[in-house]
C-alpha positions in Angstrom: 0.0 0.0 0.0 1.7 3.0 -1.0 1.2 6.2 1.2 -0.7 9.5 -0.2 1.4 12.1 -0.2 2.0 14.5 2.6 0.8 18.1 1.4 -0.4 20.9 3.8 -0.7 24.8 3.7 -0.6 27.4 6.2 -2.6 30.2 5.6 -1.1 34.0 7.2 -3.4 37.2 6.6 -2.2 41.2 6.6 -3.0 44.5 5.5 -7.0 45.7 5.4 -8.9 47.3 3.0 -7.1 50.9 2.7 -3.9 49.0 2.7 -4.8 45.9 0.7 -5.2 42.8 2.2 -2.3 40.4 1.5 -3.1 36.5 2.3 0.6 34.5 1.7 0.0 30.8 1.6 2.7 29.0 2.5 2.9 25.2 0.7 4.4 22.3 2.2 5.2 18.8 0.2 3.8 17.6 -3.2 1.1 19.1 -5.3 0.0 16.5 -7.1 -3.3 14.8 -8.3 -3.8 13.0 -4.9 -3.4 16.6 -3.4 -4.5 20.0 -5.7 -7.7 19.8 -4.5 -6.7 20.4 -0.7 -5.0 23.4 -2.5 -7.9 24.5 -4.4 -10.2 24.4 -1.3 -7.6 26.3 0.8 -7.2 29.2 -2.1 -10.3 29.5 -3.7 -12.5 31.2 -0.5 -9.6 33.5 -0.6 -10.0 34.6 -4.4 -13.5 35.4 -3.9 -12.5 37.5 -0.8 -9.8 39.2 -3.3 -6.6 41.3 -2.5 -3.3 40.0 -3.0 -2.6 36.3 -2.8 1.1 35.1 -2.4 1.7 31.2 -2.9 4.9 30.3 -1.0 6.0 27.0 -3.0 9.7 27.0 -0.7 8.8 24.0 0.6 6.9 22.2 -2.4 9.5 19.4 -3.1 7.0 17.9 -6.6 4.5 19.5 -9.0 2.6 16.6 -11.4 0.1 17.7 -14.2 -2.8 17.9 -11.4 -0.6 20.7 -9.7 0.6 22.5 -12.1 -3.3 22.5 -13.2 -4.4 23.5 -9.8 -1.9 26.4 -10.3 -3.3 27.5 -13.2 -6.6 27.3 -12.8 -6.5 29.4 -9.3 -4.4 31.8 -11.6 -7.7 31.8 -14.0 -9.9 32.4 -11.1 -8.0 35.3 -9.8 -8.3 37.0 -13.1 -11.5 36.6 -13.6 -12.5 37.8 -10.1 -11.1 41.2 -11.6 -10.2 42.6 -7.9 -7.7 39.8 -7.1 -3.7 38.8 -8.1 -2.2 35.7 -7.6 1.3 35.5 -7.4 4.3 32.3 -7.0 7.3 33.4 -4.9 10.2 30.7 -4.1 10.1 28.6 -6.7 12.2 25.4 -6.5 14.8 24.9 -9.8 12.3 22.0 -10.7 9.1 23.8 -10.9 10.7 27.0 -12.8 11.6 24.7 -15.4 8.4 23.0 -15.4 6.7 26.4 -15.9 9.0 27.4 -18.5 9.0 24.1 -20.6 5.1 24.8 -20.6 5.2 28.3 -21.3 3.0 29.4 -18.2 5.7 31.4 -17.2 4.2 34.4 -18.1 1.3 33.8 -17.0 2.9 33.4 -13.4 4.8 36.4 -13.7 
């Protein structure tokens, strides 16, 4: 029986409505298909709540298809909200590349 893997988020809110809110998610282990949706539920009240969202992937040691999906389709919901950014910060050597061998790295920029 192979183990699912370990994924988990922590969620860290600033700034206020003059300021702008800022919500920095900070992702720990593998985004993958046994795991984007715990992303997706974690990220998604916070698009429709809008501001500035900050993924933290420092600690994301794997991206599959599914995650790199997830990604993009949060990315898609933040734009289309209108009052909401999505942004990537600390992004592994692994998951650059994977973003720029898919050309979504524009879209992450």
């Amino acid at each position: 029986m192979t183990a699912e893997p370990s994924f988990h988020c922590e969620v860290e809110k600033s700034g206020n409505q003059e300021t702008g809110r800022v919500t920095t998610v900070r992702c720990h282990g593998r985004i993958v298909s046994e795991t984007a949706a715990a992303l997706k539920e974690v990220v998604k009240p916070i698009i429709v709540s809008g501001g500035r969202i900050i993924l933290d992937l420092t600690d994301v040691d794997y991206l599959d298809s599914s995650g790199l999906g997830a990604l993009v389709g949060l990315k898609v919901s933040a734009i289309n909200e209108g009052y909401c950014t999505l942004e990537l910060i600390n992004l592994t050597p692994r998951v650059k590349e994977l973003l720029r061998i898919t050309n979504l790295k524009q879209l992450f920029a």
